[in-house]
Each structure stands twice: as C-alpha cells, then as structure tokens.
C-alpha positions, 0 to 999 in steps of 0.5 A: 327739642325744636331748639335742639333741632334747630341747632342740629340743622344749622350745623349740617347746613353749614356743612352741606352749603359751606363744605366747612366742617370746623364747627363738627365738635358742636354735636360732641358739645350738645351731646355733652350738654345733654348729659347732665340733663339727662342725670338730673331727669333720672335722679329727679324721676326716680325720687318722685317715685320714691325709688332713689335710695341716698347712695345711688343719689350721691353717686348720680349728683357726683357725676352730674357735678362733674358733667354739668360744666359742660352745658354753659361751657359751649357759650365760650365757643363764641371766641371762634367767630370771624376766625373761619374763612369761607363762612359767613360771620353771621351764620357762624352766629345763628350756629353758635348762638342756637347751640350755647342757647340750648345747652344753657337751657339744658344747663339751667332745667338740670340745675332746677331739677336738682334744687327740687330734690335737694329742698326735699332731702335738706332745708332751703338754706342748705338747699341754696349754699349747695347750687351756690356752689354748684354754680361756682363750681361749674364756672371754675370748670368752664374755665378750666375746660376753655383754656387748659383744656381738661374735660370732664372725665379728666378727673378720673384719667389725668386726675394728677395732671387736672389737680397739678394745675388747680393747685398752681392756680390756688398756689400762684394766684398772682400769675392767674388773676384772669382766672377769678375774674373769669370764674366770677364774671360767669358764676354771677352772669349764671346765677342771674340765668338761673333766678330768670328760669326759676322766676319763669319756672315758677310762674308757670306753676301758679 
C-alpha cells in the first residue's frame, strides 16, 4: 500500500509541479495491475473458506489469466524515458520505476496466490507446468499489448482482430523473430521474480 501510495504521489506531483499530464494513463495502469491481484485474493479467500466451487474457479482463473499481463506490462513503460520535454529524466525515473515496481509486486503475490490454490486442486508437477504457462502466456501478452497494442478485453470485443494477428504471428514466424526473443527475455526475467518472491515468501513462513 505505501508503494502504491508512493507511485500515486509522485504521479500528481508530476502533474502539479510540471503541469505535464503525459504519464496520466499511469493510474489506468495500476488500476489495471490491481485487477488480477484482486481476482486472485478473492479466488484464493474463498477456497480457504471452502466457499469456491470448480465452476465459479474456472471462470475467476479465466478472467485472471486474461488480466494478469497487465501487472508486469507497465515495466515496458520505461521506453518512454527521455522523450517528454519539460520534465526531468530522473523524475520521470522515480515515477515509472514506483509504478512497474509495484504492479510487478502485485503481478508477482497474484500469481503465488493462484499457486497455492492449484497445489490444493492438482499435484505440484501439475501445479508447475500450469504457472509455467501462465508466465508464458503472460510474456506473449505483454508483448501483444506493447506494440500491437490489444488489451485485455480485446479477447471479447476485437477477438477477430486480436486472433487474426496471433496467427500472422505463428504463421510468418520469420517476419517476427523479435516476438519470441521478446516473449522469452521477459518469461525468463519473470520466472526468476517469481522464485525471488517465493523464496521470500516462503522464508517468511519458517
């Protein structure tokens, strides 16, 4: 919450003291990062409670597999550095950084949320492969949202248009190698931050 809080301040300060109002869609972004936290912690109360049945489960993990790209997409926002006049560059750092830093960190307690009520439902081996795909997934999504520009709930109202290009992407993979070297660069920097918080995670637990 104190990060949050931070990276809320430092965005109206930026407005206030720089009359820039460029980096605005920020708060859109950590609204958006929030979402998937919020479905897991509600999918992840409810099974402790024993209140979650398997349908109303698959429909929360369907809508926090879509959403979820959201949290570690704000990381790319760091391409916009240096390019707003009028702003120091170093301050356009502290925004950006507070702002991806936290929706990693939302990003990343979503997903562990979601591995403990999998390791409930399924084996651990089951468990892995399933947020091993969830993080590819949530790369390839990333990418989608950076430079083609879908969002999440493209899927239900420019489906055709989102799926036209996936399969130009599958379909001409020579004409888009930056796409799998983009999509592993951040699966593997995400599966890393993922062990780090677990490892942490855990290590509070003992």
């Amino acid at each position: 919450m104190l990060l949050l809080g931070l990276a809320v301040f430092l965005n109206l300060i930026r407005i206030l003291l720089f009359q820039n109002t460029t980096f605005i869609y920020l708060f859109w972004n950590l609204f958006l990062a929030l979402v998937p936290f919020l479905l897991s912690s509600i999918l992840f109360l409810n099974t402790k409670s024993h209140q979650l049945g398997r349908p109303m489960f698959l429909i929360g993990f369907l809508f926090w597999f879509i959403f979820l790209p959201n949290a570690p997409y704000i990381l790319t926002d760091f391409i916009h550095l240096g390019r707003i006049s009028g702003v120091p560059v170093m301050f356009d750092i502290f925004v950006i950084f507070s702002t991806a830093y936290v929706s990693l960190l939302l990003g990343l307690h979503s997903l562990f949320q979601i591995e403990k009520i999998l390791k409930l439902k399924f084996s651990k081996e089951t468990s892995n492969a399933i947020i091993t795909v969830v993080i590819l997934f949530a790369s390839f999504g990333i990418y989608l949202g950076r430079y083609l520009r879908f969002n999440s709930w493209d899927i239900f109202v420019s489906h055709n248009s989102l799926m036209s290009n996936i399969w130009k992407i599958f379909s001409q993979a020579n004409n888009y190698v930056n796409v799998y070297l983009y999509t592993l660069l951040f699966f593997i920097f995400l599966s890393i931050s993922f062990l780090a918080f677990k490892y942490n995670q855990n290590d509070k637990l003992k």
